[in-house]
Short mmCIF file of the C-alpha atoms (twelve columns), coordinates in Angstrom:
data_MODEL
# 
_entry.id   MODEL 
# 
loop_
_atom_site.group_PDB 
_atom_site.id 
_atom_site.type_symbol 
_atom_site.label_atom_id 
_atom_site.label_alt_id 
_atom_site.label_comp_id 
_atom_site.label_asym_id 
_atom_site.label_seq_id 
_atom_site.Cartn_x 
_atom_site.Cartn_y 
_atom_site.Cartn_z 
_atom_site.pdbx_PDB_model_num 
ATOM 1   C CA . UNK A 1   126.028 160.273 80.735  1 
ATOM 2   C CA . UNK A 2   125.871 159.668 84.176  1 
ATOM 3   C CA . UNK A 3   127.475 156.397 85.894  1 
ATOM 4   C CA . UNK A 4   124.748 153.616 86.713  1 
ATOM 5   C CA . UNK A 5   124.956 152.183 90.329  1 
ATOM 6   C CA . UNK A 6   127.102 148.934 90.830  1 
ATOM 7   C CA . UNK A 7   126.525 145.737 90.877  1 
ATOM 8   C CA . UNK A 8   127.311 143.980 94.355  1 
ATOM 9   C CA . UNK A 9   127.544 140.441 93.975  1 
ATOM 10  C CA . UNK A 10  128.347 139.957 98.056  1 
ATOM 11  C CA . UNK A 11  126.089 142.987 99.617  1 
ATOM 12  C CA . UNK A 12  122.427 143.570 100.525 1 
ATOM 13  C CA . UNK A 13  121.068 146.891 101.056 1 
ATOM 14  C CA . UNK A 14  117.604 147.601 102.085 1 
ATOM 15  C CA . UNK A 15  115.134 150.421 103.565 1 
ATOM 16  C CA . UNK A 16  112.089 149.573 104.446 1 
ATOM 17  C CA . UNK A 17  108.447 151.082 105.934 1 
ATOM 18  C CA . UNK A 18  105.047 151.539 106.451 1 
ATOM 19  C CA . UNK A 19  103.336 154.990 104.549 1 
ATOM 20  C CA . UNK A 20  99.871  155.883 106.179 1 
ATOM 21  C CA . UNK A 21  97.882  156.244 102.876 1 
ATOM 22  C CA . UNK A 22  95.676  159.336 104.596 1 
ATOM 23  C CA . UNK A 23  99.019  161.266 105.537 1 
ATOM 24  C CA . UNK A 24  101.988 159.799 103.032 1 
ATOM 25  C CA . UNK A 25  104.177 159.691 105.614 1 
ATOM 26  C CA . UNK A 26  106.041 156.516 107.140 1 
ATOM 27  C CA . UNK A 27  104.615 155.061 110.043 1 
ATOM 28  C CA . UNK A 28  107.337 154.705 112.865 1 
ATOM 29  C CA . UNK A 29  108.532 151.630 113.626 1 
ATOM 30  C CA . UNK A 30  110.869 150.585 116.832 1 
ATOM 31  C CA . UNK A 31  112.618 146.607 116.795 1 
ATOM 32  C CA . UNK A 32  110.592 144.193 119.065 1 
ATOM 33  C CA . UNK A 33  112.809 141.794 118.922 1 
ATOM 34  C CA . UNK A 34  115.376 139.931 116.363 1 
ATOM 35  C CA . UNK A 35  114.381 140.774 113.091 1 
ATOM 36  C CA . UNK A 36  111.107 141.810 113.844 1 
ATOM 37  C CA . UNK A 37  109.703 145.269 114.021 1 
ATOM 38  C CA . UNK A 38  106.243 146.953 115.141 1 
ATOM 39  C CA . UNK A 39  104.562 150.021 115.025 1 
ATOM 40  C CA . UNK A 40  105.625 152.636 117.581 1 
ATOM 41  C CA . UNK A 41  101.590 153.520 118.019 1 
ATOM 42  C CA . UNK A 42  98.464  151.494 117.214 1 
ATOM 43  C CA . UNK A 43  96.651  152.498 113.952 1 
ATOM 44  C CA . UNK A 44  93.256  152.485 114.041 1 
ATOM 45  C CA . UNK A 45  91.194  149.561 112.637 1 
ATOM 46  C CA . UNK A 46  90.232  150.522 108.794 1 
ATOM 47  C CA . UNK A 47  93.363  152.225 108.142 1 
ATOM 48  C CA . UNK A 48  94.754  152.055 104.956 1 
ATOM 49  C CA . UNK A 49  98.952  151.387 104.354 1 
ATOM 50  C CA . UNK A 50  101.255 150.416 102.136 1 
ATOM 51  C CA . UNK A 51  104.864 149.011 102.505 1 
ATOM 52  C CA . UNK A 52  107.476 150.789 101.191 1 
ATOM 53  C CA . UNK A 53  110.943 149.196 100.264 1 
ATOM 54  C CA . UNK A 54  113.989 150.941 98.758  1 
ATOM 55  C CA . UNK A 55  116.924 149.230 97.965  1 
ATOM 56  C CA . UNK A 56  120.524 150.709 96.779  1 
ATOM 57  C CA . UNK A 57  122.102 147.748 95.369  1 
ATOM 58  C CA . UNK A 58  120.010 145.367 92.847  1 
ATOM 59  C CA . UNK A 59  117.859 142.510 95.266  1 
ATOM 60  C CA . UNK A 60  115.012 140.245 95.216  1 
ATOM 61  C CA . UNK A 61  111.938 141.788 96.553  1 
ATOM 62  C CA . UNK A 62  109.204 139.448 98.274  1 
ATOM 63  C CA . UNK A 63  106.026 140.662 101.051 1 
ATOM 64  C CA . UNK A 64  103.960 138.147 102.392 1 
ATOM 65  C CA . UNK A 65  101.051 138.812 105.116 1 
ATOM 66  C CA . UNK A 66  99.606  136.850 107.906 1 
ATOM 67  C CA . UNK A 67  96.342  135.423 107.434 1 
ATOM 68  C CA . UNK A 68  93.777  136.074 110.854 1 
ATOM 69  C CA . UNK A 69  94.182  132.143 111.163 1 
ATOM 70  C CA . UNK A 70  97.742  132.125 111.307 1 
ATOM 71  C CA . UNK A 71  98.557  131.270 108.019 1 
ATOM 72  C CA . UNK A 72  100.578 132.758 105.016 1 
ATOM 73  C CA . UNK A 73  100.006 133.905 101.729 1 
ATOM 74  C CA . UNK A 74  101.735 135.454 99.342  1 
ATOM 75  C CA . UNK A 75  101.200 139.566 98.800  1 
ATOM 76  C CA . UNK A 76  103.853 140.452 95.970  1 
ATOM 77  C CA . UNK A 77  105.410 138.796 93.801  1 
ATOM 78  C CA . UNK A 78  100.973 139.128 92.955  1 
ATOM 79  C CA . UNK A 79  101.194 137.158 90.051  1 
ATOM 80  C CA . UNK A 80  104.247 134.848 87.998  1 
ATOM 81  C CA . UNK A 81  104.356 137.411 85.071  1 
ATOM 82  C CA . UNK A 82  105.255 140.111 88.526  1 
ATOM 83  C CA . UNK A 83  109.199 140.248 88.995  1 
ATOM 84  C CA . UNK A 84  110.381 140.687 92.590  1 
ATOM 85  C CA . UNK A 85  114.004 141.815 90.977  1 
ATOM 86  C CA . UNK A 86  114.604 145.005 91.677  1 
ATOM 87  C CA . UNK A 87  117.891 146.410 89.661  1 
ATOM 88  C CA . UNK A 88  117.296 149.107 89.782  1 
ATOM 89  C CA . UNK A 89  117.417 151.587 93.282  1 
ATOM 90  C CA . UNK A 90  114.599 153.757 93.996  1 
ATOM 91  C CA . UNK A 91  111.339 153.306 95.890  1 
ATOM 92  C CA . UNK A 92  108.393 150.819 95.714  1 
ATOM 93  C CA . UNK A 93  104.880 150.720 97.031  1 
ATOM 94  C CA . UNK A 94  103.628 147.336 97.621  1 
ATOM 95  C CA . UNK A 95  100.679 146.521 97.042  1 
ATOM 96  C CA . UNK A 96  101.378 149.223 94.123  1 
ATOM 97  C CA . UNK A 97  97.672  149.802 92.861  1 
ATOM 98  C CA . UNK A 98  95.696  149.367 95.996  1 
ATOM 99  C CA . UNK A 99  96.607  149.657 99.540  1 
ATOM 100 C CA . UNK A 100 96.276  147.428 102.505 1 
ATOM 101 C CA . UNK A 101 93.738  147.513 105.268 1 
ATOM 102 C CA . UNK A 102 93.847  146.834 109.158 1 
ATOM 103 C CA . UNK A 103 91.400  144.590 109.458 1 
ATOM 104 C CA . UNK A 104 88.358  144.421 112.808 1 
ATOM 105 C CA . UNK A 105 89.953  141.224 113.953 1 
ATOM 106 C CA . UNK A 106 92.745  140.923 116.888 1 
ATOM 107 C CA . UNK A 107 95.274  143.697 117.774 1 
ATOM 108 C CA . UNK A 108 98.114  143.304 115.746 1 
ATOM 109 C CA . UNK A 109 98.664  142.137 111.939 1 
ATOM 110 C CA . UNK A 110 101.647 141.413 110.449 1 
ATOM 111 C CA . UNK A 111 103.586 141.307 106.956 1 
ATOM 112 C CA . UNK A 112 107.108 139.921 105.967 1 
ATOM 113 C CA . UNK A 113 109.352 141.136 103.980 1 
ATOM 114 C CA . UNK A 114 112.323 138.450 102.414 1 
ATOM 115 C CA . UNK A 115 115.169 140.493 100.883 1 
ATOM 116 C CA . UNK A 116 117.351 138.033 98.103  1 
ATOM 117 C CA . UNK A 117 120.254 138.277 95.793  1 
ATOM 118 C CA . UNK A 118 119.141 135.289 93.877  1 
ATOM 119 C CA . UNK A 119 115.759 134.932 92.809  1 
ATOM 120 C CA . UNK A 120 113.804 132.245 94.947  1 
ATOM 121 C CA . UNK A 121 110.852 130.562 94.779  1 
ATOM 122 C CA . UNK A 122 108.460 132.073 96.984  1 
ATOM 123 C CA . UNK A 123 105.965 130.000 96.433  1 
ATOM 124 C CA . UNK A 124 107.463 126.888 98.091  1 
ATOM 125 C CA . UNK A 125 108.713 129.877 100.627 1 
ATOM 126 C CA . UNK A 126 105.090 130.340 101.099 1 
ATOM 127 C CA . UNK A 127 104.368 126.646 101.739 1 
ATOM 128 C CA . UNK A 128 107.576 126.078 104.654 1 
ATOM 129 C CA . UNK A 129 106.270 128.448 106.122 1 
ATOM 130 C CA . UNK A 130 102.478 127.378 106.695 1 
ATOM 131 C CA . UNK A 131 104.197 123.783 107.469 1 
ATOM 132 C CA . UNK A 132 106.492 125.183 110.093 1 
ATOM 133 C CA . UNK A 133 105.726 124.297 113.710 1 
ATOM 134 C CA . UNK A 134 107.554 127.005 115.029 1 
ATOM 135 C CA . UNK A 135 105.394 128.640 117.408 1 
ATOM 136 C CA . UNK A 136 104.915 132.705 115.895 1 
ATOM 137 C CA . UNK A 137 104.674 134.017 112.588 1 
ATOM 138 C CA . UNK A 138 108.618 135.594 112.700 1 
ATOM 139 C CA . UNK A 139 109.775 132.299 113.942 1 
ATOM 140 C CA . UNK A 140 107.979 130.479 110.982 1 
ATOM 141 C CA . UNK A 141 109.279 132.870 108.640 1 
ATOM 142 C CA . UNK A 142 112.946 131.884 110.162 1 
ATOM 143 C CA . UNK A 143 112.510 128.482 109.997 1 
ATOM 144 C CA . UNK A 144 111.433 128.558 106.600 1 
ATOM 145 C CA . UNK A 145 114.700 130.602 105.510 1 
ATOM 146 C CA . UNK A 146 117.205 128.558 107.798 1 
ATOM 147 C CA . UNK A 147 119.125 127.362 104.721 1 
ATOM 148 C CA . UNK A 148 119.608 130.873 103.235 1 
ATOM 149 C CA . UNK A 149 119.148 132.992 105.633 1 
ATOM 150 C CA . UNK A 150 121.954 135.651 106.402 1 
ATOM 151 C CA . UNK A 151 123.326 135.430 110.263 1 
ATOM 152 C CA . UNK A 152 125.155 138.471 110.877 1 
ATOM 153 C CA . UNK A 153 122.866 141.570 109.926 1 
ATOM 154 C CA . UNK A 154 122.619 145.000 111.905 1 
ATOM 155 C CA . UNK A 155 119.598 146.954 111.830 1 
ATOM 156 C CA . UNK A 156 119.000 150.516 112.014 1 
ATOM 157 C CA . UNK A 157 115.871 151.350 113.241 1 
ATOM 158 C CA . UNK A 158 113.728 154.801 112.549 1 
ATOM 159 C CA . UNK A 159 110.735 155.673 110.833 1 
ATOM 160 C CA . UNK A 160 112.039 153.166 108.159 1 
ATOM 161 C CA . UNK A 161 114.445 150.281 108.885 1 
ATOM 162 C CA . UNK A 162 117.311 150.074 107.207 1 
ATOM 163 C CA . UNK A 163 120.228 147.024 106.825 1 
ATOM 164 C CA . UNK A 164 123.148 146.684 105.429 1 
ATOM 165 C CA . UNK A 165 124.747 142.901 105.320 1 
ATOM 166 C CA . UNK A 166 127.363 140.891 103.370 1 
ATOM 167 C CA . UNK A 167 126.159 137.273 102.488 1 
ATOM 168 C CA . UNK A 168 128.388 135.295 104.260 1 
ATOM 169 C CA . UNK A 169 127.639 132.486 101.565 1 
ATOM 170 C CA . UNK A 170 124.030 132.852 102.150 1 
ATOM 171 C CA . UNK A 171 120.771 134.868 99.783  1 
ATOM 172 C CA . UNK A 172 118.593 135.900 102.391 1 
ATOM 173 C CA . UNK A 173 117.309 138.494 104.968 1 
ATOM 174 C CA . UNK A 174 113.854 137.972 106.491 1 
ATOM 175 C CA . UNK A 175 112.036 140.344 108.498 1 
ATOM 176 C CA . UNK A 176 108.593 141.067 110.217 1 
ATOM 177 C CA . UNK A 177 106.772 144.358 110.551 1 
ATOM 178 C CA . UNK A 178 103.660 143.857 113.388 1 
ATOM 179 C CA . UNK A 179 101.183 146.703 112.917 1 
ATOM 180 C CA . UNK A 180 99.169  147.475 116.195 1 
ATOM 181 C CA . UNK A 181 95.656  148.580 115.827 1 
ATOM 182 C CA . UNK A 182 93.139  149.928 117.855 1 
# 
């Protein structure tokens, strides 16, 4: 028998990306700024996507979009029988039986993605963040995490994005992915 990967209690480790449904490949991404991420070229308007997470050590999985008003909603967990634990490491698709769209309106959409050791409840995540006044979706998403959010984590950027943090007492990482469209 083969040895089953570890349990971390202190470590997050996360890949992350967008796969072009028409080509299966990832879309690159380059960092825009702290914690947030955006497509290295525009997609075109009607392409379909899906985000792609893969994880190494057991986590908390959790995507939420940006509504064309401004506000959030939740995109998986998509129901409360749907786990976001992920134990364990391999590959997901989210949404995992139908795929995202870039919508006609504006230039850019954008999705989070809040990576957890302890389960949370994204819901109320859901809710801080449409009350935040922070101006920005990434900023909202911040605000909303403040109390759990993990300070010191280093990003590798690619195709996918990749981190690696210790907790530092804290559960969470939160991140933004903008996707350009033409």
């Amino acid at each position: 028998m083969g040895t089953a990967p570890k349990f971390n209690a202190n470590k997050l480790e996360v890949q992350f990306g967008l796969v072009d449904n028409a080509t299966q490949s990832l879309l690159p991404l380059t960092q825009a700024s702290d914690r947030v991420f955006r497509t290295r070229t525009p997609i075109r308007k009607g392409d379909k996507f899906k985000v792609a997470i893969a994880n190494s050590i057991e986590c908390n999985i959790y995507v939420f979009g940006e509504e064309t008003d401004g506000s959030s909603y939740v995109l998986f967990p998509y129901t409360a029988k749907h786990s976001p634990y992920c134990g364990i490491t391999g590959t997901r698709l989210f949404p995992k039986d139908y795929s995202m769209t870039a919508d006609e309106l504006g230039n850019r959409d954008r999705i989070a993605i809040v990576v957890t050791k302890e389960p949370i409840d994204f819901q109320a995540l859901n809710q801080r963040i449409n009350r935040s006044t922070a101006s920005g979706y990434a900023a909202r998403l911040q605000a909303a995490l403040a109390d759990q959010s993990i300070a010191k984590v280093t990003f590798q950027a690619a195709e996918a994005i990749g981190f690696s943090c210790d907790l530092g007492g804290r559960n969470a990482v939160g991140t933004v992915i903008e996707i350009d469209k033409r």
